[in-house]
C-alpha positions in Angstrom: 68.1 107.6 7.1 69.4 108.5 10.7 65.8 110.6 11.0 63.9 107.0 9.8 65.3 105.0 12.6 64.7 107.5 15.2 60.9 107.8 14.2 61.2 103.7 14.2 62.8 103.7 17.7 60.2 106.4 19.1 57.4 104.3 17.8 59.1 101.2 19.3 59.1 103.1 23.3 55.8 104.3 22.5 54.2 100.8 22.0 55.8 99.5 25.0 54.9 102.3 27.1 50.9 101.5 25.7 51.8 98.0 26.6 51.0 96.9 23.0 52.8 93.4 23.4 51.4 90.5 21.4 49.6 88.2 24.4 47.8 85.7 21.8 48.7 83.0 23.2 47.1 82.2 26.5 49.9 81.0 29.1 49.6 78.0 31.0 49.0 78.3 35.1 52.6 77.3 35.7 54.0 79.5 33.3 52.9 82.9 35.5 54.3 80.8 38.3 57.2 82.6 38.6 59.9 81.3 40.8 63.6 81.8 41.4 64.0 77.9 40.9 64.2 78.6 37.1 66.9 80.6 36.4 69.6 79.1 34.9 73.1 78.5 37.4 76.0 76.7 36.3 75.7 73.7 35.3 71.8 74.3 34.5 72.3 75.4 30.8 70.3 72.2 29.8 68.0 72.0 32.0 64.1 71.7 30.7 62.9 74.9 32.1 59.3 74.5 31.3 59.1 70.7 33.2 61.1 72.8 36.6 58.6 75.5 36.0 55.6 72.8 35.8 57.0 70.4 38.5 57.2 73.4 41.6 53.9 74.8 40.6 52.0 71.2 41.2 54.4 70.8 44.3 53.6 74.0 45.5 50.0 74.3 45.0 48.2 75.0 48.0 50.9 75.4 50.0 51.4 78.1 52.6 55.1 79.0 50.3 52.5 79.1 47.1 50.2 81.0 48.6 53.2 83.8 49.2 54.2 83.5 46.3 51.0 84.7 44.8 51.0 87.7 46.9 54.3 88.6 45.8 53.2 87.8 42.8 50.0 90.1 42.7 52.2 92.9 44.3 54.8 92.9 41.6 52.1 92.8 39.0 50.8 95.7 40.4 54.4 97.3 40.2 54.5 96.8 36.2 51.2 98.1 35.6 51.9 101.2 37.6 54.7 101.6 36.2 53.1 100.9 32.2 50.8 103.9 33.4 53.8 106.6 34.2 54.9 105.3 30.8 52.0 106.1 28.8 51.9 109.5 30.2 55.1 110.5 28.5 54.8 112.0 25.1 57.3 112.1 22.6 59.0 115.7 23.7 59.3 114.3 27.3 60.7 111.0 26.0 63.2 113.1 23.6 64.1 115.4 26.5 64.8 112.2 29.2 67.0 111.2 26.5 69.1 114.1 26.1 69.3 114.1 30.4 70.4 109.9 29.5 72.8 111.2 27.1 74.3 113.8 29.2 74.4 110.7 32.4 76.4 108.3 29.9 79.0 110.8 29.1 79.9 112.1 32.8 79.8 108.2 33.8 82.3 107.1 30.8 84.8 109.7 31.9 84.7 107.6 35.1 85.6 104.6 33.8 89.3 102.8 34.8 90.8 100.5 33.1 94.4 100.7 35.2 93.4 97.8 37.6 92.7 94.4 37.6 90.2 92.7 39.4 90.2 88.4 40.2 86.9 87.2 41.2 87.3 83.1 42.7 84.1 81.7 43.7 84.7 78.1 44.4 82.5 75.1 42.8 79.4 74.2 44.2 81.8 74.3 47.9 79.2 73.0 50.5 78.8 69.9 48.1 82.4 69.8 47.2 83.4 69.6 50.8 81.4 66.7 51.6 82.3 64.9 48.7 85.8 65.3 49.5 85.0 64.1 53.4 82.5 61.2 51.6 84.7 60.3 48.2 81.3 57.5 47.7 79.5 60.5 47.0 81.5 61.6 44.0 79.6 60.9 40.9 75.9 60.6 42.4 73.3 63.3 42.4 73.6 64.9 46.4 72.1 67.7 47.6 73.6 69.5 51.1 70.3 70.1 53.4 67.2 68.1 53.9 63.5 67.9 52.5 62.8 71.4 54.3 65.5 73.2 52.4 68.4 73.0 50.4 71.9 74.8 50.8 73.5 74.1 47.7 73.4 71.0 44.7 76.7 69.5 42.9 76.7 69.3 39.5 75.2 65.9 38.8 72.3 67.2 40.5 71.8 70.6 38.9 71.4 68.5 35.4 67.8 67.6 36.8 67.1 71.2 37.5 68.1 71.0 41.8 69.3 74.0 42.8 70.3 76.1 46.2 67.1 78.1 48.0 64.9 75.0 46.9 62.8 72.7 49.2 63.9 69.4 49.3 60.6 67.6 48.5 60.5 69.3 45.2 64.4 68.5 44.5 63.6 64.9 44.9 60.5 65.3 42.7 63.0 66.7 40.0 65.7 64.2 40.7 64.2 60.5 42.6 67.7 59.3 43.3 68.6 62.7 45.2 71.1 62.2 48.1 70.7 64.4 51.2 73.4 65.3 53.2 73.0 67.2 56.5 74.6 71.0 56.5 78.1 70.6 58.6 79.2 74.8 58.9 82.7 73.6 61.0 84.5 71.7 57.9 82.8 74.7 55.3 84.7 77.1 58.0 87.6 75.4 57.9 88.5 74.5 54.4 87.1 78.5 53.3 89.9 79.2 56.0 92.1 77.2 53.9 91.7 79.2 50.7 91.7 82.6 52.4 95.4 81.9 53.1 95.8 81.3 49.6 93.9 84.5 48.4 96.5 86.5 50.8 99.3 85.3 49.3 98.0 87.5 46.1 96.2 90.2 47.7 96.3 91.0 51.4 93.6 93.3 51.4 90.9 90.7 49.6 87.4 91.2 50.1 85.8 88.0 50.7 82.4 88.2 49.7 81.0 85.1 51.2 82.4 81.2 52.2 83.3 80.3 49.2 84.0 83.9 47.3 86.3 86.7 46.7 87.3 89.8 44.9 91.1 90.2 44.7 92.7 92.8 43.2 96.1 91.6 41.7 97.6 94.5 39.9 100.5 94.9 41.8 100.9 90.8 41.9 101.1 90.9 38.0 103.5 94.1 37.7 105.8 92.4 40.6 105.6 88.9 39.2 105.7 90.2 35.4 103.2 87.9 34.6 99.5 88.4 33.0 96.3 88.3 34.9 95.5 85.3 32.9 98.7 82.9 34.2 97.7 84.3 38.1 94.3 83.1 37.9 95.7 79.7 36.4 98.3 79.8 39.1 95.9 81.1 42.1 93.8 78.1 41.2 96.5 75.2 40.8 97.6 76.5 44.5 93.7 76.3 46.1 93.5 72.8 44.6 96.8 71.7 45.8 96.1 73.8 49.2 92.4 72.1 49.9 91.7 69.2 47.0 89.0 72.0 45.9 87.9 73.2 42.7 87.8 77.1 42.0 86.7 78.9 38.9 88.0 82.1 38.3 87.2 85.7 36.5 89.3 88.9 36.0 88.0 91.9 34.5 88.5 95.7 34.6 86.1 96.3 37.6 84.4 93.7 40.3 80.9 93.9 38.6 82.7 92.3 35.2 84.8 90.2 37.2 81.9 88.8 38.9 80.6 87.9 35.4 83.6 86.3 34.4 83.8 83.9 36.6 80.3 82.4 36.0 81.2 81.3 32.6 83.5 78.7 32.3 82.9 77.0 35.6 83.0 74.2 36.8 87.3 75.0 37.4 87.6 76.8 34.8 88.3 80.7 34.1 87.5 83.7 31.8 89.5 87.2 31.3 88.1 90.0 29.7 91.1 92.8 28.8 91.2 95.8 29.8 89.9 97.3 27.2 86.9 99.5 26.3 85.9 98.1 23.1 86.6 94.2 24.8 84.2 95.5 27.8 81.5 96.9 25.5 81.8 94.0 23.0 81.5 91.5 26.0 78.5 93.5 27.9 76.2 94.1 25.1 74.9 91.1 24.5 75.1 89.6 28.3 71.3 89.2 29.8 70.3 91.5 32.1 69.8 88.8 35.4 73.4 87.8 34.9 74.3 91.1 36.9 74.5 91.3 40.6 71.5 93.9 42.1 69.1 92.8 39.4 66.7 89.9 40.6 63.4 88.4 40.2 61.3 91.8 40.2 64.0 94.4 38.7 64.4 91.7 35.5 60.6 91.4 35.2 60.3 95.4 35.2 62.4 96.3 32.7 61.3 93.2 30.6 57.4 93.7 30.2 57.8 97.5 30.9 60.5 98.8 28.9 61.6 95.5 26.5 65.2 95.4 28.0 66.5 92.2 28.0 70.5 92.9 27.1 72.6 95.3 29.1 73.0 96.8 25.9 69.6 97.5 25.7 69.6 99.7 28.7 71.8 102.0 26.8 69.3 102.5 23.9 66.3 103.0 26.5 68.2 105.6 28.7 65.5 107.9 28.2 63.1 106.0 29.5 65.0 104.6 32.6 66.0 108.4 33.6 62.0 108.8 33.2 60.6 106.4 35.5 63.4 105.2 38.0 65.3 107.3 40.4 68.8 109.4 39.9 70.7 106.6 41.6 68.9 103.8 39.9 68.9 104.8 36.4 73.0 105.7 37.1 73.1 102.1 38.0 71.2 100.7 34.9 73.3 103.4 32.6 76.8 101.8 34.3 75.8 98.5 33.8 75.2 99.2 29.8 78.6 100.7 29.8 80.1 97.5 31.9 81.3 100.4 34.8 81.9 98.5 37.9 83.7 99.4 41.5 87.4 99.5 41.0 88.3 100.9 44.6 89.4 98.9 47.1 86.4 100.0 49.7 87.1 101.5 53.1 87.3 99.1 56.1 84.1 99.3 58.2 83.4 98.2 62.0 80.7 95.7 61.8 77.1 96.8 63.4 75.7 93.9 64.5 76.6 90.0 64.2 73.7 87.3 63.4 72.6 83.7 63.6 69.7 82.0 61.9 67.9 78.7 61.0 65.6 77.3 58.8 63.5 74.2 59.6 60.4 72.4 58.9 57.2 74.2 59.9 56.8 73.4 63.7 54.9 74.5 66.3 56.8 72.6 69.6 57.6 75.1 72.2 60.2 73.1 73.7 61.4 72.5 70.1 62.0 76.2 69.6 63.4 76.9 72.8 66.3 74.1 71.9 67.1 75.7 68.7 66.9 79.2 70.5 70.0 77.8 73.0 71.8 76.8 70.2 71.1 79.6 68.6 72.6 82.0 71.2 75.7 79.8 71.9 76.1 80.6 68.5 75.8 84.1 68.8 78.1 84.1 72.0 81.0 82.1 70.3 81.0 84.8 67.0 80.6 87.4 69.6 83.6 87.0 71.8 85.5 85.4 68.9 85.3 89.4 67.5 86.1 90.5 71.3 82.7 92.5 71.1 79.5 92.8 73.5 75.9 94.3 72.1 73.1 96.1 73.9 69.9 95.5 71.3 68.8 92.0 70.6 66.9 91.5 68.0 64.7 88.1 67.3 63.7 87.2 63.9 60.9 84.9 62.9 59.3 83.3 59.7 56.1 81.6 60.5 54.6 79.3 58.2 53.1 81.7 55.8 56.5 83.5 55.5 55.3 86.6 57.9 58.7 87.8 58.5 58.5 89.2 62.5 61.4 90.8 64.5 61.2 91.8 67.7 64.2 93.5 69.8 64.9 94.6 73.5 67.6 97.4 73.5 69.3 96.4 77.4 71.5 99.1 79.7 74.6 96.7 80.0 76.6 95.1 77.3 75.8 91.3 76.9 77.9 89.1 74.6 77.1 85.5 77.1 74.9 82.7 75.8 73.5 83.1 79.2 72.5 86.4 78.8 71.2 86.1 75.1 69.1 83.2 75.9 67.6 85.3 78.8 66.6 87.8 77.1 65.8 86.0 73.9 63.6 83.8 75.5 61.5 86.9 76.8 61.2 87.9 73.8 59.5 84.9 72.0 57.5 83.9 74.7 55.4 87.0 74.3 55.0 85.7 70.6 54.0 82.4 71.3 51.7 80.2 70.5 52.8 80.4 66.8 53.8 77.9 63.6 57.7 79.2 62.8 60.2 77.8 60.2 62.9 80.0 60.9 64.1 81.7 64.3 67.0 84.4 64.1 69.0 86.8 66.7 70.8 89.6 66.1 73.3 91.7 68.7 74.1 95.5 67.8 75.3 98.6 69.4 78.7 97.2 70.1 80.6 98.5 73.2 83.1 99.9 70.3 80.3 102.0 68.9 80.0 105.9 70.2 76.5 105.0 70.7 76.9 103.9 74.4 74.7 103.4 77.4 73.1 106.2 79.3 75.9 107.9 81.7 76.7 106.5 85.4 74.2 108.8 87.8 76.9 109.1 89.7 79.3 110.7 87.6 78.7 114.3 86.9 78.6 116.4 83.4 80.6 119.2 82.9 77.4 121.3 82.8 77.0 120.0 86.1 79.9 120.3 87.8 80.1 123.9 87.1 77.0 124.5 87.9 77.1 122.3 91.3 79.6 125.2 92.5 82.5 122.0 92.7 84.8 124.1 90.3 85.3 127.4 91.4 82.5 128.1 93.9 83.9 132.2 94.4 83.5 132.5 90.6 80.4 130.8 90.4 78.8 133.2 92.5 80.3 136.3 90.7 78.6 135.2 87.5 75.1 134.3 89.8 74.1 137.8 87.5 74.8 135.9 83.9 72.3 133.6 85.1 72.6 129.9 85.4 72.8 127.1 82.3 70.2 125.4 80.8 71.5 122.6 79.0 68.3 121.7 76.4 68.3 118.6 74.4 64.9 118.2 72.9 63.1 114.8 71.5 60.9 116.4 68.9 57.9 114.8 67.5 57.4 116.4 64.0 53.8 115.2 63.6 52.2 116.4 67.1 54.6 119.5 67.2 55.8 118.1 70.9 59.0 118.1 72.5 60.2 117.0 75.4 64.1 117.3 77.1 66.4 114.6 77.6 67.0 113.0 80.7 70.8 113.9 80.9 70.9 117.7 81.7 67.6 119.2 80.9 66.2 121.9 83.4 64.0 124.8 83.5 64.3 128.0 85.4 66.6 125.8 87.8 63.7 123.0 88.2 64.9 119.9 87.0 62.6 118.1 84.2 62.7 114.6 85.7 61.1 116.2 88.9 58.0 114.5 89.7 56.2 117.8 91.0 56.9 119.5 87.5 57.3 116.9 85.1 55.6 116.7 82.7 52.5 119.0 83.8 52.3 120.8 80.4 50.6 124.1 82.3 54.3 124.4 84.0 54.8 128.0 83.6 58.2 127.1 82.2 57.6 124.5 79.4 58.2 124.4 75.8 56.5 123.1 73.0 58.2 122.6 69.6 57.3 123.4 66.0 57.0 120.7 63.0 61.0 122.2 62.1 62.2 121.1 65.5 62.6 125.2 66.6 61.6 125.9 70.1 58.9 128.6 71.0 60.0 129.3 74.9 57.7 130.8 77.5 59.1 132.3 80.1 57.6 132.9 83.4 54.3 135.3 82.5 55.1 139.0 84.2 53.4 140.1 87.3 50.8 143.7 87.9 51.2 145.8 90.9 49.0 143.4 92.8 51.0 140.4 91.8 49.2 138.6 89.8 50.1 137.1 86.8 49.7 138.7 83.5 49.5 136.2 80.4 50.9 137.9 77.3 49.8 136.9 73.7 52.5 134.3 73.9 51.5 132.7 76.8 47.6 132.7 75.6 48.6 130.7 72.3 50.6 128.8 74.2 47.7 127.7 76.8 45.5 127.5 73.7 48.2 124.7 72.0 48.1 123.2 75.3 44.4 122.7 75.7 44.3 121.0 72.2 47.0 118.8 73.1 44.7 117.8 76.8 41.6 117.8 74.4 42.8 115.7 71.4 44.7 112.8 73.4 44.9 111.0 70.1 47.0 113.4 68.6 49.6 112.8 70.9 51.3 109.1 70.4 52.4 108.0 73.7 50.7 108.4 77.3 51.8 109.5 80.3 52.4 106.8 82.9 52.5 107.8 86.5 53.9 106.0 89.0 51.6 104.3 90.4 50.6 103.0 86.8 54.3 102.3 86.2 54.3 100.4 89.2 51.1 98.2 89.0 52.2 97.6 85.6 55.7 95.9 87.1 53.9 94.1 89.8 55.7 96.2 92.4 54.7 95.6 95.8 53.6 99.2 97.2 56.4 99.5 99.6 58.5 99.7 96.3 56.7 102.7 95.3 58.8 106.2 95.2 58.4 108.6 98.1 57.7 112.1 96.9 55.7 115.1 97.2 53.7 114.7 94.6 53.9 111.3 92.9 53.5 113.0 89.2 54.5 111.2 85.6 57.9 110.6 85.9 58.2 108.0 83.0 57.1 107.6 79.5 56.6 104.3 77.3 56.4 105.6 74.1 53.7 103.0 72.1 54.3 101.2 75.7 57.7 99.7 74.7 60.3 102.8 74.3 61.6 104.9 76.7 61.2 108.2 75.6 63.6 109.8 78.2 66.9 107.8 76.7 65.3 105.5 73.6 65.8 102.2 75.3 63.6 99.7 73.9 62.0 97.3 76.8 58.7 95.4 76.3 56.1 95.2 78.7 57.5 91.3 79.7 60.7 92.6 80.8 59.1 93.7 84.5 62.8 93.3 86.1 64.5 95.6 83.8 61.3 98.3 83.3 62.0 98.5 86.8 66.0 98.7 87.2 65.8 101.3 84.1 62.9 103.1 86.5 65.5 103.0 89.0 68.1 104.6 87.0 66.3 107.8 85.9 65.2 108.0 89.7 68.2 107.9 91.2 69.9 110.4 88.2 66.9 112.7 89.3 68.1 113.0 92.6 71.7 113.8 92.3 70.8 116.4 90.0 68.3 117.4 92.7 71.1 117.3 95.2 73.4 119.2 93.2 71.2 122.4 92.8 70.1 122.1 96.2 73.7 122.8 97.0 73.9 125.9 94.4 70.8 127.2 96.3 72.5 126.8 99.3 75.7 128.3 98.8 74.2 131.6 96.9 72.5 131.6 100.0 74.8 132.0 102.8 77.0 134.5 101.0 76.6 138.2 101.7 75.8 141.0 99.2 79.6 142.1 100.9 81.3 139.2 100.1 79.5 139.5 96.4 81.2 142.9 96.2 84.3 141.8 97.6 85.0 139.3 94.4 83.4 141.8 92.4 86.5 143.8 93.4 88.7 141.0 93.1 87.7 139.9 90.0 88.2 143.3 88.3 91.7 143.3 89.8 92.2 140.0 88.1 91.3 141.6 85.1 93.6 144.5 85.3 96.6 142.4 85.6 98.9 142.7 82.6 100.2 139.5 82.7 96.7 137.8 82.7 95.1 139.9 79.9 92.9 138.2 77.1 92.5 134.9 79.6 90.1 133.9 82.0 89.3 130.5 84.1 87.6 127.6 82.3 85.2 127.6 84.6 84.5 131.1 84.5 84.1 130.5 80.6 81.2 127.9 80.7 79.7 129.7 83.2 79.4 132.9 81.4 76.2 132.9 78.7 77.8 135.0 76.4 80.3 132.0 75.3 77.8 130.2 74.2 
């Protein structure tokens, strides 16, 4: 019998893999419109799909949105039937054998599973809406949407019934619903009243992770052992106490894990709750028969997938098709689907981590007023400014986002050498950086500030202040020692920038030299016939060539190395298309700037000093500057300059002092050295200096 149903269930996978589904019936247009307006929220349940589904594809039609649509539509296509194809491949020994590997997965995930803690989800009902209504108490009762005809934040309840929804333009919601009321988006009373419940939520669980606004994950176990009650009368009693608090509705969910509380929470709402013991059979009881899109991580694309690929429709289902997820998805992704058929969620409180970066966007109607975008820009970075010093933080890169009408996504971002956190400054340079995308049609405009001035990724270092490397190697520690180890040779500090698909490297700016010749020295950077240079392998390993050896006569003798070397550096000179970046030389740099020529850098020999890699990042330090910013291109050309000629200075003075010491002085600390040496009471230590100095420590 057991050998029957496993023939069955490998003729089932086998069919879908072929793609053998029944497709008699020839779909209407709208129904292969697929949009996210269609899925059932709360408060949707009876909601005529099909007239949603018809109403946004006649809305839509011919529209810029429906015209992405059907690009993402045609991509996801694409998608399934590649994936179909990897299907059909498999026989029925590599189906059995991705089924033992699924097997195997399922068993070393349930011994992970925890059912000691007790997880609270609260997400509050339909809040934006809420909020206004309790501001507007007229509004109670009447269909109202929070937005405008561009866009909608969120729906109440009386709305949803007509199939509005958040995420959906407003022309459509009052095509769905005629008596639709529009209220504008206020984020200062959503702020304050979430403020309100987030006192409420610490009361039960200091360390709460609010998800959003109106959402949180609190884990209560301690609150139920202190309080001796069940998870059950907190939720009621977390509730009551948000309602009294704020004259808000909150429904509630408590389960095992977050993922299942998460769940929970979505099915009795509006203000109502759901708890699912902690108990494996309750969890597998409860998950096996819950629809795949009801899970957080699986959207639009993932549902359709595993729908018209594999058949799965049920979390259960992803259990019985284990071999085949294992087959076609990733380690990590097919761990994910095989947790979610057991109901395995995160039950950890997660580690507290520094924020990276700190954002502000808008949507709006399709515009194309400069002045129009400008204004939103300002407000934008006040914005920006008010979240940024509310944190106490300041940012270097600044990043501009932009949706244009046909839902090109476009960001573009200027990585500064001072930390900003002003709406002055943010508007500066945020205005740069969208007038070089101008003219264009936008709908949404976005910035973004990262590398914080609490990050370990800082600025490039003050010229003025010196490196350890360089200090020691200045002679400012111990000069006497200094010149005692002049035989150990001198340090070469090499930090290489390696390009793994043209095989060249070049050093960093910060203490890079060669055979004592700086690398940011116009007469020797970056001739690549230098007889001290270095080119780099695809593995990031460095092939050095030292200075070629001299005959009798004096003339140089070039060794097998240094042919292959000169060979790899005419195909470099022949093949300037291999090579991703030019050189820019001064002069170039200059004109490019619109520097006057007294500005122009006195030298020897005027050589490339800087390079723009793709002519927007430095490839000395990584800072990002477009072409626009002339003032900055030059202050950052400044900084590099001036860094060149301490270090300049400082082996100068190394030169110098070698210079005017005697070979009897030399012997003289040779002498004194050893007798420093001999001393019992200094055996086994030597000067710091001394220690950096010496190659053999490193």
């Amino acid at each position: 019998m057991e050998k029957e149903k496993e023939k069955e269930k490998e003729k089932s996978e086998k069919s879908i893999c072929s793609g053998d589904i029944d497709h008699t019936e020839t779909p209407r247009p709208w129904q292969s419109f697929h949009t996210v307006y269609t899925n059932a929220k709360a408060g949707m349940d009876g909601v005529d799909k099909e007239k949603v589904q018809r109403i946004v594809y006649d809305m839509s039609k011919g529209s810029k949105y429906f015209e992405n649509e059907e690009r993402k539509e045609a991509f996801m296509r694409q998608k399934i039937d590649n994936m179909r194809a990897q299907c059909a491949k498999l026989t029925p020994t590599a189906i059995s054998q991705y089924q033992k590997v699924a097997d195997r997965r399922i068993l070393e995930l349930e011994t992970k599973r925890d059912l000691s803690r007790i997880w609270l989800h609260v997400d509050m009902d339909a809040f934006y809406a809420a909020v206004e209504t309790l501001s507007n108490p007229s509004l109670k009762g009447k269909p109202m949407a929070v937005g405008g005809m561009s866009m909608i934040s969120t729906a109440n309840y009386e709305a949803r019934k007509f199939g509005v929804r958040a995420a959906m333009p407003g022309f459509i919601a009052r095509k769905l619903c005629p008596e639709l009321i529009f209220v504008p988006v206020d984020f200062k009373k959503y702020t304050y009243c979430s403020d309100l419940t987030r006192k409420v939520f610490q009361k039960y669980d200091p360390n709460f992770m609010a998800a959003s606004l109106d959402e949180a994950y609190l884990d209560i176990t301690d609150v139920c052992k202190e309080r001796s009650m069940t998870s059950g009368e907190i939720a009621k009693e977390l509730r009551t106490t948000v309602f009294e608090e704020t004259g808000l509705t909150c429904s509630a969910g408590v389960g095992s894990n977050r993922l299942l509380a998460k769940v929970c929470s979505d099915i009795n709402k509006p203000n109502g709750q759901f708890v699912l013991p902690n108990d494996r059979m309750a969890v597998m009881t409860f998950i096996s028969s819950l629809p795949i899109r009801k899970i957080g991580g699986i959207g639009k694309v993932t549902e359709h997938i595993l729908r018209d690929v594999l058949g799965i429709n049920t979390c259960e289902d992803m259990l019985q098709k284990g071999g085949l997820l294992c087959a076609l998805f990733s380690r990590s992704a097919a761990d994910f689907f095989l947790s979610v058929g057991l109901g395995l969620g995160q039950t950890e409180i997660p580690q507290v981590r520094s924020r990276k970066s700190i954002s502000n966007e808008r949507t709006f109607s399709s515009a194309e007023d400069e002045a129009s975008f400008y204004q939103k820009l300002a407000d934008l970075a006040k914005m920006l400014s008010v979240d940024m010093q509310k944190e106490g933080l300041s940012g270097r890169t600044l990043t501009l986002k932009l949706k244009t009408t046909t839902f090109e996504v476009r960001t573009r971002a200027v990585t500064l050498q001072k930390y900003i956190c002003s709406s002055e400054d943010i508007l500066k340079y945020a205005s740069k950086l969208l007038k070089a995308e101008l003219p264009v049609s936008l709908r949404l405009i976005g910035l973004r500030l990262s590398q914080f001035n609490a990050d370990k990724v800082v600025a490039p270092a003050d010229p003025t202040q010196k490196t350890l490397t360089n200090f020691l190697i200045s002679g400012d520690a111990s000069r006497e020692s200094m010149v005692d180890s002049s035989s150990m040779g001198s340090i070469v500090d090499h930090h290489f920038m390696n390009d793994t698909e043209t095989g060249f490297s070049m050093g960093s700016h910060e203490a890079c030299s060669y055979g004592g010749r700086d690398l940011l020295d116009s007469s020797h950077f970056p001739d690549l016939e230098d007889d001290n240079c270095a080119i780099g392998n695809n593995d990031g390993e460095m092939q050095k060539f030292h200075e070629p050896l001299n005959d009798e006569n004096g003339n140089k003798v070039n060794t097998p190395e240094r042919k292959s070397y000169q060979n790899a550096v005419s195909e470099l000179k022949a093949d300037s298309s291999s090579v991703p970046f030019a050189f820019c030389s001064l002069d170039e740099e200059n004109k490019r700037a619109n520097l006057p020529d007294d500005d122009t850098v006195s030298s020897s020999n005027q050589g490339e000093l800087l390079l723009w890699v793709n002519d927007y990042k430095c490839s000395l330090c990584g800072i990002e500057l477009p072409p626009c910013f002339v003032e900055e291109r030059q202050e950052h050309f400044d900084f590099h300059l001036a860094e060149r000629l301490q270090k300049e200075e400082s082996h100068c003075d190394t030169r110098m002092l070698r210079h005017r010491l005697s070979p009897k002085d030399n012997i003289a600390s040779q002498r004194k050295r050893k007798k420093q040496r001999a001393s019992p009471k200094d055996k086994g230590h030597i000067p710091i200096d001394l220690f950096f100095v010496s190659s053999q420590n490193f």
